[in-house]
Phi, psi and omega in degrees: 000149185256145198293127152278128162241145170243117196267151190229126155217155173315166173251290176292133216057354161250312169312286183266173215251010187222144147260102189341286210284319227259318205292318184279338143295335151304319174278325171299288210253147198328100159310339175280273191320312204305290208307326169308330159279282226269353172277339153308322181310269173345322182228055158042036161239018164214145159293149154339288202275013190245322179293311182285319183310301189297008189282308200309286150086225177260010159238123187286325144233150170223169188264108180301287220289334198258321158330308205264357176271330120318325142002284190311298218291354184304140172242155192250177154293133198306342176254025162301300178293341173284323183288332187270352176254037177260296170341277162343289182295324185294318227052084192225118168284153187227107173246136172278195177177097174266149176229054186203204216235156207272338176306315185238009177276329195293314168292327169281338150326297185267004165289322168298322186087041143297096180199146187116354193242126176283139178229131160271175174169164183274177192228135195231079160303130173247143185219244132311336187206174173236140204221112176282126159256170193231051190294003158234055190276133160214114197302342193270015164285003209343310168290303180253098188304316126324037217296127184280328184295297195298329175292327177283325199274348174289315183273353189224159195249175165295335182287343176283198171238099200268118185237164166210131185218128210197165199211009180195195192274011171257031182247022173322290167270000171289328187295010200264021179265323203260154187285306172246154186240133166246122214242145166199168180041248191282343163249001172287319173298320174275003159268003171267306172341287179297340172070051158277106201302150176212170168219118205268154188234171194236282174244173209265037163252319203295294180321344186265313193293312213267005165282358184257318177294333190279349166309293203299348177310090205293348178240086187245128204274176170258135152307126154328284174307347229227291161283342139289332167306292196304359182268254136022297181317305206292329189272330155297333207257000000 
């Protein structure tokens, strides 16, 4: 039978080769608040969605045009487009989850020629100031104002093989949903912490190898630890 997998990834700093959201409030906005607010994030004494509210903010106005001319200047990984047409050739669904904003995820997609990638994300009116909504906000999310845990347990089934590859802290809670994990920076470390099995990656070429050995598996398990969440969720909800 053949294995299905469904893969979930970060946007910033996995998709891309910066973090996007955080890098624009540094460039807009007071760099000392900005870095201060996201050091609240970082050692959990603001939620994710309160930490953007306070991003938004602390820049009073902005230049729509010069936003988006930074925007423009975002580079994606150069092995991005390898995963997706790995993806492509299986019909292997690819979802992004992002915790950052649909305003510069939608434009560097499609500046890549990207398309055909389900992407979730929080929403970013830009006017005079920029003003965030949260249309997939859940409080049991703390870390992700997007919550990803939910996007995941929606989108996937128990026959699937659930994968995630992500590089920070708002993918905390998404990895304790999914079987296999691809770890880099901030969540490789909370995932040594936690004692999460991961597997670390540099670029989606390292991630195209070891999804093909786990292919090649004639026995391949579900995590354990992984399916009792998604279990615990389900009963909650």
């Amino acid at each position: 039978m053949k294995k299905e997998f469904k893969i979930f990834m970060d946007f910033d700093g996995t998709v891309t080769e910066t973090d996007v959201g955080e890098a624009i409030f540094r460039e807009f906005g007071d760099k000392d608040k900005s870095n201060e607010i996201v050091d609240d994030l970082l050692n959990d004494r603001i939620s994710s969605k309160e930490c953007w509210i306070k991003l938004c903010d602390s820049i009073p106005e902005i230049d729509k045009n010069k936003l988006d001319e930074y925007i423009n200047k975002m580079c994606v990984d150069p092995t991005f487009n390898n995963l997706i047409e790995y993806c492509d050739k299986r019909k292997t669904e690819l979802y992004i989850l992002s915790d950052g904003f649909d305003y510069y995820v939608d434009k560097i997609l499609e500046k890549n020629n990207v398309r055909g990638v389900k992407a979730f994300s929080n929403h970013l009116e830009v006017e005079d100031r920029l003003i965030p909504e949260f249309p997939y906000y859940d409080e049991a999310c703390f870390s992700s104002s997007n919550c990803k845990r939910n996007h995941i347990i929606n989108n996937s089934s128990d026959d699937d093989f659930t994968v995630f590859i992500g590089d920070g802290n708002s993918d905390k809670e998404a990895v304790e949903y999914c079987d296999f994990i691809f770890a880099k920076n901030d969540l490789l470390r909370y995932c040594e912490m936690e004692r999460i099995t991961f597997f670390p990656f540099k670029d989606f070429n390292d991630v195209i190898k070891k999804l093909g050995e786990l292919e090649r598996k004639k026995r391949l398990r579900k995590t354990h630890r992984a399916q009792l969440k998604r279990q615990q969720a389900y009963i909650n909800e």
